[in-house]
C-alpha positions as protocol buffer text, in pm:
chain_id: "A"
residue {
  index: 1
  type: UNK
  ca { x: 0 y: 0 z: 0 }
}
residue {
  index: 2
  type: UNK
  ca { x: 134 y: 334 z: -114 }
}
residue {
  index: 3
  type: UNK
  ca { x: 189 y: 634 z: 122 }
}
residue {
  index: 4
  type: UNK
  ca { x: 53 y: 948 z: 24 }
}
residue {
  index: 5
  type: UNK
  ca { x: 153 y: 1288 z: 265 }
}
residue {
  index: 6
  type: UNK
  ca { x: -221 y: 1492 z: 263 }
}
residue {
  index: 7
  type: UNK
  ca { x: -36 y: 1748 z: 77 }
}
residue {
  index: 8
  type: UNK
  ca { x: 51 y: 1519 z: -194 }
}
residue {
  index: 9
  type: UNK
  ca { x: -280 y: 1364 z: -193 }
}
residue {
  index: 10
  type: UNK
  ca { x: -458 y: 1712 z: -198 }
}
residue {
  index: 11
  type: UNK
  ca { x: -253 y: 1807 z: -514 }
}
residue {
  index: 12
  type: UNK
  ca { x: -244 y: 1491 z: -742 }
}
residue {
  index: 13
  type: UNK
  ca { x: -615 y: 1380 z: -641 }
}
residue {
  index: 14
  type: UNK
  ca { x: -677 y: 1202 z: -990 }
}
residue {
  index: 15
  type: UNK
  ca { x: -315 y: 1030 z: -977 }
}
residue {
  index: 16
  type: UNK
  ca { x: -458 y: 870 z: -577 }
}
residue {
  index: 17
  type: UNK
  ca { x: -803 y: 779 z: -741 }
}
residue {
  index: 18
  type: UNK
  ca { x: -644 y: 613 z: -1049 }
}
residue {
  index: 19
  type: UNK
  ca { x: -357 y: 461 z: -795 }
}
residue {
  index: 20
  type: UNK
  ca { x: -681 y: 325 z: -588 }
}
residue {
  index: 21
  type: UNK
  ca { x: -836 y: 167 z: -868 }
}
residue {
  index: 22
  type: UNK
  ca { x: -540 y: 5 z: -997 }
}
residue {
  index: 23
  type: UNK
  ca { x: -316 y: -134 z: -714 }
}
residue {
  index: 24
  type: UNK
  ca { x: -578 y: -113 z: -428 }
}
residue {
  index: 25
  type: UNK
  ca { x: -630 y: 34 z: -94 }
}
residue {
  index: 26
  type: UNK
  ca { x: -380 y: 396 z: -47 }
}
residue {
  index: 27
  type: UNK
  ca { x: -271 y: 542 z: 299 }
}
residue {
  index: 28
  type: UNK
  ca { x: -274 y: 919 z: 335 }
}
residue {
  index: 29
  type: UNK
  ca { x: -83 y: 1059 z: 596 }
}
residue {
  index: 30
  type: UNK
  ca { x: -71 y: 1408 z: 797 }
}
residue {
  index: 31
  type: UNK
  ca { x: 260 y: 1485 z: 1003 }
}
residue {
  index: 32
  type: UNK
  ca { x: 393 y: 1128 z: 917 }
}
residue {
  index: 33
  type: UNK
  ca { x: 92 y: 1020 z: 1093 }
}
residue {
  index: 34
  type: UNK
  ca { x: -116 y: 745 z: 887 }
}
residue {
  index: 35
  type: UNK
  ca { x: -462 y: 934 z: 904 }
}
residue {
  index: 36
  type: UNK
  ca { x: -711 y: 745 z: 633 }
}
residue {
  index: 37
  type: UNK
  ca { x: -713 y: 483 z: 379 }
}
residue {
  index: 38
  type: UNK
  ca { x: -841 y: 539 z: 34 }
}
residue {
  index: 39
  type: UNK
  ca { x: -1041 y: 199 z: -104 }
}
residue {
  index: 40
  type: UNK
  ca { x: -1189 y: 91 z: -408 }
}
residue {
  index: 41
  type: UNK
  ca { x: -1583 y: 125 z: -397 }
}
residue {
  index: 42
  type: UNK
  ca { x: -1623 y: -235 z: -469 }
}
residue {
  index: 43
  type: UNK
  ca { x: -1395 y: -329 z: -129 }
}
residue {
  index: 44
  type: UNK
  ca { x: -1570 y: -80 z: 73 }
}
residue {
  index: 45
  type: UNK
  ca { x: -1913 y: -225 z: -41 }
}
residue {
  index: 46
  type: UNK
  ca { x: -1777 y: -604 z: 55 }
}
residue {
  index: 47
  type: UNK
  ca { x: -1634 y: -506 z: 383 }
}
residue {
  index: 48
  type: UNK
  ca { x: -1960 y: -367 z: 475 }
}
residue {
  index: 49
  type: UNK
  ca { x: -2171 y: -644 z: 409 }
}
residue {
  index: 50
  type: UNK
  ca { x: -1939 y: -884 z: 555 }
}
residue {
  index: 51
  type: UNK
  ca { x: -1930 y: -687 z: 881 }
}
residue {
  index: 52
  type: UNK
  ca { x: -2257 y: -585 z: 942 }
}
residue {
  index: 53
  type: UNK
  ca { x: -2533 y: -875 z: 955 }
}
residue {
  index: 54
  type: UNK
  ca { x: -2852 y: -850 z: 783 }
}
residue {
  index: 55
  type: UNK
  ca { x: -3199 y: -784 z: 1047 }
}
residue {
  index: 56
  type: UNK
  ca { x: -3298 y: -1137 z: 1026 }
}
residue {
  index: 57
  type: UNK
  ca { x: -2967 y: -1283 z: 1063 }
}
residue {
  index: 58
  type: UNK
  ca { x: -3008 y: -1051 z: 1417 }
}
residue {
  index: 59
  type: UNK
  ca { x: -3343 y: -1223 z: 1483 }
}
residue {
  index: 60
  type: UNK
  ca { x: -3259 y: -1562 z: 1407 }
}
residue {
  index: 61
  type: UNK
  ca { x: -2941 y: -1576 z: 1591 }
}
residue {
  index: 62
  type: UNK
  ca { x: -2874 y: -1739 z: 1956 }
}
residue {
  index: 63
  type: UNK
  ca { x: -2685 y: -1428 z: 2053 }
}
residue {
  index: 64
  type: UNK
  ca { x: -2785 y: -1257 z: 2325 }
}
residue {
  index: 65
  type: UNK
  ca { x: -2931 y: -965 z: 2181 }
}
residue {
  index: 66
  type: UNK
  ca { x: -2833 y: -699 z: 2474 }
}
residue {
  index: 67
  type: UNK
  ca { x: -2761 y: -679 z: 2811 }
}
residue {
  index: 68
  type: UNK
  ca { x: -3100 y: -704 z: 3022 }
}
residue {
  index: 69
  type: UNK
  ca { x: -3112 y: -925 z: 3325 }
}
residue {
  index: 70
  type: UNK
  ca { x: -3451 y: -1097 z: 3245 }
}
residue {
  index: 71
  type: UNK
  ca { x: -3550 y: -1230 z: 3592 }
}
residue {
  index: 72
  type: UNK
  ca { x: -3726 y: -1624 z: 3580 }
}
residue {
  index: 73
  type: UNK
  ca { x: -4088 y: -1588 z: 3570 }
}
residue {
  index: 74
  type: UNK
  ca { x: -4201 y: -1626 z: 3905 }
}
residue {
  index: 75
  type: UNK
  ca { x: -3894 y: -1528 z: 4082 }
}
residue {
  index: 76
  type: UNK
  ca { x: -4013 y: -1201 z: 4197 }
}
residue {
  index: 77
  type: UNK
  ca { x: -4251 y: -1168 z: 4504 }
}
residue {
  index: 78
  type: UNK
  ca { x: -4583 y: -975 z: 4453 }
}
residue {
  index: 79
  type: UNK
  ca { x: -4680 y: -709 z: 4667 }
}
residue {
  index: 80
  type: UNK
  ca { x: -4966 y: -750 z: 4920 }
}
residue {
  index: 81
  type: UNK
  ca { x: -5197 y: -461 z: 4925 }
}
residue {
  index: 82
  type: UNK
  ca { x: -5236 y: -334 z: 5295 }
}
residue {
  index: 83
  type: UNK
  ca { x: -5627 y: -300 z: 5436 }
}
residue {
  index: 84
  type: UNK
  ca { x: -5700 y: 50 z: 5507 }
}
């Protein structure tokens, strides 16, 4: 992956897009600092849908689906209601 300085990157814009398309993902950096990555669209798409599950695939699973402490039914004592 190719290292482009934001200045560089800023400048030759076409040359990183055509550099993208060609050989792949491209790091810009700021300071020497790596600070984004430029990807092809079609990547970005795939990476998405790989990391990201569908709705149903949420519904269907036997993941826990959050963090609630669902008492057992019946565990809980009911309140008496006092005479007045």
């Amino acid at each position: 992956m190719k290292s482009w300085p934001v200045q560089d990157a800023k400048a030759r814009f076409s040359e990183l897009l055509a550099a993208c398309a060609a050989q792949g993902p491209q790091m810009v950096t700021k300071r020497g600092v790596e600070t984004a990555v430029l990807v092809p669209a079609a990547e970005w798409h795939r990476i998405q849908q790989r990391s990201r599950p569908t709705l149903k695939q949420l519904l269907l699973s036997d993941r826990e689906r959050g963090d609630l402490a669902i008492p057992a039914r019946g565990a809980r004592k009911r309140r008496v209601a006092k005479a007045l």
